[in-house]
C-alpha positions in Angstrom: -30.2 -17.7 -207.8 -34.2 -17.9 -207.2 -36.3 -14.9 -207.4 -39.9 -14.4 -206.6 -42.1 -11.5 -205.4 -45.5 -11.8 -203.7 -47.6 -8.8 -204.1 -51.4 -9.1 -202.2 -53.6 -7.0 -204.5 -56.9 -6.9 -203.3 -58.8 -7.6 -199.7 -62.6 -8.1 -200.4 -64.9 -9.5 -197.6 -65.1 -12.7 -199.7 -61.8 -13.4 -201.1 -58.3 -12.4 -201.4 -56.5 -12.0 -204.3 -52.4 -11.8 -204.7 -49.8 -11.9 -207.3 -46.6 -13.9 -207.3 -43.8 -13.7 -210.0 -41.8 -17.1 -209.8 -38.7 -17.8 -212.1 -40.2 -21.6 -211.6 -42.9 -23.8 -211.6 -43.6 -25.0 -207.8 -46.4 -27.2 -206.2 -46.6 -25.6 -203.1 -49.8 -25.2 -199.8 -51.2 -22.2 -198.8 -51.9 -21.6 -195.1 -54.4 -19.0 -193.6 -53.6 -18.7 -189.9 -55.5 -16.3 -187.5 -54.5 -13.9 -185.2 -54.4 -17.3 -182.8 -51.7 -18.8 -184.6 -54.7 -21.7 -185.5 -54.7 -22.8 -189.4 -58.4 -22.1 -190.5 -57.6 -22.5 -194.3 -55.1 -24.6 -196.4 -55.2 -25.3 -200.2 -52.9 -26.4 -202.4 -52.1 -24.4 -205.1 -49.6 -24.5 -208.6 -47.2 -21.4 -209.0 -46.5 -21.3 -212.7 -43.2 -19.8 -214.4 -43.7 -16.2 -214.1 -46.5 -13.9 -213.1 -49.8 -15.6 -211.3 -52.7 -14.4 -209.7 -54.2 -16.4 -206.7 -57.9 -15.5 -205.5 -58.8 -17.4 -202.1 -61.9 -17.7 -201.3 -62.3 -16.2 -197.5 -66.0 -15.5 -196.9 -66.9 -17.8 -194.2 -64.0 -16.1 -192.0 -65.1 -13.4 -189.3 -63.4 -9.9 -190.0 -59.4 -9.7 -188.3 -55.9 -10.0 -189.1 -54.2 -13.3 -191.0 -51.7 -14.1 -192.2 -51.3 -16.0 -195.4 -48.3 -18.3 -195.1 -46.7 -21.1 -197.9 -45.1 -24.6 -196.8 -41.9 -25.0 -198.7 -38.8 -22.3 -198.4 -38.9 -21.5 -202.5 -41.9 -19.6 -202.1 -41.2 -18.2 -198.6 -44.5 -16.6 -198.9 -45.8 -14.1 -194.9 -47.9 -11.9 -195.9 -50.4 -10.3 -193.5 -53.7 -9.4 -194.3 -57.0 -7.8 -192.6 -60.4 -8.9 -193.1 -63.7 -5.9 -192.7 -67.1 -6.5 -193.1 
């Protein structure tokens, strides 16, 4: 059985930064969507064996709500997420 837990720790105006705990290493892509449903960030990112911490860099989005979505079903990664400035 796979387990993993995604945990978004801090919102700054410039960047995000989350934790995820994976019993696997994964290659996986990161999607920030907008409120629009319109993908206005990807990267691709490495999920090591056990705990990680992710910063995204997010400054040159405007203040709203987004979502922060992952491509393949082992990370299963919806988390939403406010931007203030």
């Amino acid at each position: 059985m796979s387990e993993k837990s995604v945990f978004i720790s801090y919102i700054f105006p410039t960047a995000i930064i989350f934790s995820i705990t994976s019993n696997k290493n994964i290659n996986t892509t990161l999607f920030i969507i907008d409120a629009t449903g319109r993908i206005v960030k990807k990267l691709e990112q490495k999920i090591n064996l056990g705990n990680n911490s992710i910063q995204i860099d997010v400054n040159n989005l405007p203040s709203g709500q987004y979502i922060i979505r992952s491509s393949d079903d082992y990370t299963n990664i919806n988390k939403k997420f406010t931007i203030f400035k």
